[in-house]
Every structure is written in structure tokens, then in C-alpha cells.
C-alpha positions as CSV (number, residue, x, y, z in Angstrom):
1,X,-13.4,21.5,5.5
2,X,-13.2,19.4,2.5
3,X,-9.4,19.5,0.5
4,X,-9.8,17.4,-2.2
5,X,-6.3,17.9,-3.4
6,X,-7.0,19.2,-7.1
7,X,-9.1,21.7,-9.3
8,X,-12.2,19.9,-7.8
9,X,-11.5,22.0,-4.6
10,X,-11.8,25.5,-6.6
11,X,-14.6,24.0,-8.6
12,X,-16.9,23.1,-5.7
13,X,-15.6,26.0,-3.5
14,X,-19.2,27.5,-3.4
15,X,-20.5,24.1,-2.8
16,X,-18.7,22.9,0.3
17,X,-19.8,27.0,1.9
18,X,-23.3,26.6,1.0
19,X,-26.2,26.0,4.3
20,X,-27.1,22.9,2.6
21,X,-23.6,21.2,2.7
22,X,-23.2,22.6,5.9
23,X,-26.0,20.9,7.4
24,X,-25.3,17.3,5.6
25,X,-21.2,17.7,7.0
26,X,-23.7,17.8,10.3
27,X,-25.8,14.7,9.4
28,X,-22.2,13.1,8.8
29,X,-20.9,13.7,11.9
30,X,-23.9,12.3,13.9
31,X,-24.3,9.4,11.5
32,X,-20.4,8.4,11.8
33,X,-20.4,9.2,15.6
34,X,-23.6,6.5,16.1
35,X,-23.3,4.3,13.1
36,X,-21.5,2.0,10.8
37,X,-21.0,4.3,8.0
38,X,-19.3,3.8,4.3
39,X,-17.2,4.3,3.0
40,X,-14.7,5.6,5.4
41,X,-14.8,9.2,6.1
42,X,-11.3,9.6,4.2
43,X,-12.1,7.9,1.3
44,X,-15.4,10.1,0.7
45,X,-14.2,11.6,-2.2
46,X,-11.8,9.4,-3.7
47,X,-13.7,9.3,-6.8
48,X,-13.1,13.1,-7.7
49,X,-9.2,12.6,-6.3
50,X,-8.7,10.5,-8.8
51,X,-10.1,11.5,-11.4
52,X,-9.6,16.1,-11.5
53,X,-11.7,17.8,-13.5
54,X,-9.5,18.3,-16.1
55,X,-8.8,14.4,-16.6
56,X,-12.7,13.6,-17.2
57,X,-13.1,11.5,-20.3
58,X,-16.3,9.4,-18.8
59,X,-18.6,9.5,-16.2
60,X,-20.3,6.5,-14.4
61,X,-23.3,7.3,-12.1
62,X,-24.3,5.3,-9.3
63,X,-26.8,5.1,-6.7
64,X,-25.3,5.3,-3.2
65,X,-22.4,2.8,-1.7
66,X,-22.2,-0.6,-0.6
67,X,-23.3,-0.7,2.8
68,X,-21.9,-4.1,3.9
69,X,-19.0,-4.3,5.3
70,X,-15.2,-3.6,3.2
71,X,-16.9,-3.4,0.3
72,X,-16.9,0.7,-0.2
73,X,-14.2,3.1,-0.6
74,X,-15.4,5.5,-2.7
75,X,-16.0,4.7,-6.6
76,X,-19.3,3.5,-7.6
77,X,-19.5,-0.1,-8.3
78,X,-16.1,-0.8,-7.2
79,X,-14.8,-3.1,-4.3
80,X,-11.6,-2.8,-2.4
81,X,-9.3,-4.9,-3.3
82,X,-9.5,-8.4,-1.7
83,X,-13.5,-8.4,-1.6
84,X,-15.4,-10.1,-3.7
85,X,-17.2,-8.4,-6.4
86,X,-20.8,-7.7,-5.9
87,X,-23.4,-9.8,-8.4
88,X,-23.9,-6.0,-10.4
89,X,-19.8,-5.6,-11.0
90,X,-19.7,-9.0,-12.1
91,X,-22.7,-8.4,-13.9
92,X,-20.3,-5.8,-15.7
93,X,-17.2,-7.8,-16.4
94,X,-18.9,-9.6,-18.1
95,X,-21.2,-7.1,-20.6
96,X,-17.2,-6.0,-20.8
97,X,-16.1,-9.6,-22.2
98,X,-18.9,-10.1,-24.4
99,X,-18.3,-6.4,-25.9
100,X,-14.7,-5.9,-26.2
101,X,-13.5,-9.5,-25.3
102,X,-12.0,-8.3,-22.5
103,X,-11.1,-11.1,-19.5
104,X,-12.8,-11.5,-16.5
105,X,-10.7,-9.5,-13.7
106,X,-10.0,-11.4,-10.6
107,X,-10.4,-8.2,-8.7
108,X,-13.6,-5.9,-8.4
109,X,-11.0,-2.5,-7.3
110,X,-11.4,-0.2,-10.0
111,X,-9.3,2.7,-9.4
112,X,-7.2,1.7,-12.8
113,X,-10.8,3.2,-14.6
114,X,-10.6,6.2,-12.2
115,X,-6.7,6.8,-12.7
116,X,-7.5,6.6,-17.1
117,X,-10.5,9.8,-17.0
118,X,-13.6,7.3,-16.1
119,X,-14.9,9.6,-13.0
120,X,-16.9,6.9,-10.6
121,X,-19.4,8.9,-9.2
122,X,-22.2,7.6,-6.8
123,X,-25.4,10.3,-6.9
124,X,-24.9,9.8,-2.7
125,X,-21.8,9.4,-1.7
126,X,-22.3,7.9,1.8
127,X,-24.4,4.9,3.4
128,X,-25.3,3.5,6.7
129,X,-24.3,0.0,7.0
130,X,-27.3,-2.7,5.8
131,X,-29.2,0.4,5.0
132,X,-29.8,1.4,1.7
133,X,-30.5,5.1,0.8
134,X,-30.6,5.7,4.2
135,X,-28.5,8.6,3.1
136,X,-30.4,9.4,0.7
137,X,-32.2,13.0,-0.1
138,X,-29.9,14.5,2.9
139,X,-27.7,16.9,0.5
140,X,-25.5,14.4,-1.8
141,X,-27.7,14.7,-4.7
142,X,-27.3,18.4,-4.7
143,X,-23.3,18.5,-4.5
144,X,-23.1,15.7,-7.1
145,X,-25.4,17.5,-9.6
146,X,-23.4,19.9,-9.6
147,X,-20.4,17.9,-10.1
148,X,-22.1,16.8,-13.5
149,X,-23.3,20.3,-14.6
150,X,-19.7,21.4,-14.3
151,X,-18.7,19.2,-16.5
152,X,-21.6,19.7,-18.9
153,X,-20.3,22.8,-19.6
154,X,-16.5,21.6,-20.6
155,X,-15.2,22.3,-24.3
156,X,-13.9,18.8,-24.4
157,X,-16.2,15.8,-25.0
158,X,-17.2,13.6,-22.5
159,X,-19.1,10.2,-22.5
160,X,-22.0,10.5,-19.9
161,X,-23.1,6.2,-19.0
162,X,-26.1,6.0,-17.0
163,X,-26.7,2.7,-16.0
164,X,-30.4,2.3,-14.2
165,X,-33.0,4.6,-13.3
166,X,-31.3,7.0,-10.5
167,X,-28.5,7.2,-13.0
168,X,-31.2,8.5,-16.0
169,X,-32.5,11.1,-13.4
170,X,-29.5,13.0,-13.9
171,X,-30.3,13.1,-18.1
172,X,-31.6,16.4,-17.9
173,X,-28.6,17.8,-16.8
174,X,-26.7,16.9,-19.5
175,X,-27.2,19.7,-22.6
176,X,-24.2,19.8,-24.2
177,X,-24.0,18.6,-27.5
178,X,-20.3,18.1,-27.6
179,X,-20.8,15.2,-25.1
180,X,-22.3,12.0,-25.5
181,X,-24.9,9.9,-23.0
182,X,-25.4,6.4,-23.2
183,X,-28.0,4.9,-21.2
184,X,-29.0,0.9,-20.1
185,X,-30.4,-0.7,-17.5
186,X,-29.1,-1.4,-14.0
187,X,-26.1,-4.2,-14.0
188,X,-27.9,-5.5,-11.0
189,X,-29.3,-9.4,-11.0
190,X,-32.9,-7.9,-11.0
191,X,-32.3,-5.6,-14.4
192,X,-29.5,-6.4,-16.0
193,X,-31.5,-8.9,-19.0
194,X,-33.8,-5.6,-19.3
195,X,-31.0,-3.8,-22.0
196,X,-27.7,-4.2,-19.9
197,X,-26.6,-7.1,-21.2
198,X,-25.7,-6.1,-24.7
199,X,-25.5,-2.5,-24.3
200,X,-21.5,-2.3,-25.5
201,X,-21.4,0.4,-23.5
202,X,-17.6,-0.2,-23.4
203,X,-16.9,0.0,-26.7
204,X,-19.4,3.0,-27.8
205,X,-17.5,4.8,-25.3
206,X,-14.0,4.3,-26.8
207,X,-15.5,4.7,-30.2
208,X,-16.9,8.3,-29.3
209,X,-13.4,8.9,-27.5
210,X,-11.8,8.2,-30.5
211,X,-14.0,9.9,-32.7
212,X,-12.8,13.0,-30.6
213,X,-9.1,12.5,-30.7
214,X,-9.4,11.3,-27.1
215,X,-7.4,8.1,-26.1
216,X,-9.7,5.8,-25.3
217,X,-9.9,3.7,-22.2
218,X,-8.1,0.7,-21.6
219,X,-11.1,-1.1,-19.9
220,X,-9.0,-4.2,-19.0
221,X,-7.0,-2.0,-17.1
222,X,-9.6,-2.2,-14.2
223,X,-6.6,-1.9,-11.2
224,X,-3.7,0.6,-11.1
């Protein structure tokens, strides 16, 4: 079964027991058995083992993960380290730059965001490779709204950025008042001159962070 290592495990216990988890860990096993999957089976759920429950100061949806190859490992819109970064990450240094002034990282690995409280979480956590949503509306969906309404219901503020239109599908569960949600379109090529570009999503974020006595993010700090 799934050991995530920290409070996400006791969190999600009812999750990982319930038929419909049961029968996407079945889906997995065929898909990884037959196909090219990502990210890698072990990195699954690296964006919850970096970022416990506890630690959540921000929450980036995504849509699925990369589905070439290398690129994936488990935090939405991040690359591993050595690859490239995509045209929607770059896309996202620089709305970063133009906002905070922030330079342009050489590197598109951004589990120094995950390690500060920014939880990286796709809506599907897995992908067939040069498949798009081929994973999608199998059971992912399900486990990570319920990720997102267990932390809706946290004391402590959070900042909520959804970033294109899968993203804003998960609005509604988001009824807190204590937290904040800041929406834009996708970083992507296709989108991003639709509201991304200009959002300051970065610094909004710190603001309401520090409005709350919550040390902000070091955004520059994109690697550990």
C-alpha cells in the first residue's frame, strides 16, 4: 500500500482503502506492466512527501504530468534536474522576473518550492508516455480532491493558485475564508497572454503570507 512517510498517510488513510483507489492501484499496475508510464512509480507522490500537511503554505494545481521522456517526477510543472524546462515553466520564470525581479533559473527542478510549504500538486498524478490525460477520469481526480478539501478545512491560511481551467475546476472546493485563491490563465504558449502574464501571482502570494504572519516564499529558491 501507499507509505507516504508523513501525516499525509493518516490523512488519506480512508482514501488509499476505498474500491475506487483500489481499482486505479489496478489500472497502475496494468498500465506500468504494458506501458511507458510517468513519473516513475516511486516518485508518485513526491509532491505530498515534500511538502506534509502541516507545512502547507501554498498550493499549485496542475493537470496531469509530462508524458515525454525524464521530464516527470512528481511536482506539477517541474522538470528533473538536467532537463530542460518545458515552454509553460519558462513561461513561469519569467511572470516570476517581471513580478518580483527574480532571475531566470538555469534549472526547471523545483523541489526548493516544495521543501518551503508550496505543495505541487497535479489533479492526475500519473501519465502514459506521449499521451495526454490518458490517465485521466480513472480515480486521481477523486484522491486529489480530497487532498485539497483537507486542507480547506485547516485553521491556518493557505494561498490556493489555480493556473488554467482544470486548475479552476477545483474552486468550488475551496470555502474557507481564512484562505486565499488566486486564479490566471494557463502558463502554457497557447494561454499564457490570456491573464498569465501579469498576474503577480508571486508576489500576492507572499503578500497574503505575510499578511498572516506566515514567512513567505523565497521564490528564487526554486532547487533545494
Amino acid at each position: 500500500m501507499v507509505n507516504i512517510g508523513n501525516s499525509w498517510d493518516k490523512l488519506l488513510a480512508d482514501q488509499f482503502s476505498a474500491p475506487y483507489y483500489l481499482q486505479l492501484r489496478e489500472f497502475l499496475k496494468y498500465e506500468y506492466s504494458h506501458y511507458k508510464v510517468y513519473p516513475d512509480m516511486y516518485d508518485i507522490f513526491n509532491a505530498l512527501k515534500y511538502t506534509p500537511y502541516e507545512n502547507v503554505k501554498a498550493v499549485i494545481i496542475g493537470q496531469d504530468p509530462y508524458h515525454n521522456e525524464g521530464q516527470a517526477h512528481g511536482l506539477c510543472f517541474s522538470v528533473k534536474r538536467g532537463v530542460k524546462p518545458p515552454p509553460s515553466l519558462v513561461n513561469i520564470f519569467k511572470e516570476m522576473n517581471a513580478d518580483i525581479g527574480a532571475r531566470m533559473p538555469d534549472c526547471g527542478e523545483l523541489t526548493g518550492w516544495a521543501r518551503q510549504g508550496v505543495l505541487m500538486l497535479n489533479s492526475v498524478l500519473t501519465v502514459r508516455e506521449n499521451a495526454p490525460n490518458s490517465h485521466k477520469n480513472k480515480g486521481w481526480e477523486q484522491l486529489t480532491d480530497a487532498v485539497i478539501t483537507k486542507l480547506n478545512g485547516r485553521e491556518k491560511p493557505i494561498a490556493f493558485i489555480l493556473w488554467g481551467a482544470n486548475a479552476k475546476a477545483k474552486r468550488p472546493l475551496i470555502t474557507n475564508p481564512a484562505h486565499a485563491v488566486f486564479t490566471a490563465a494557463h502558463p502554457s504558449p497557447l494561454s499564457a497572454h490570456n491573464g498569465f502574464f501579469g498576474c503577480r501571482h508571486f508576489s500576492k502570494v507572499n503578500a497574503f503570507l505575510a499578511a498572516n504572519g506566515i514567512e513567505p516564499i523565497d521564490w528564487e529558491k526554486t532547487t533545494e
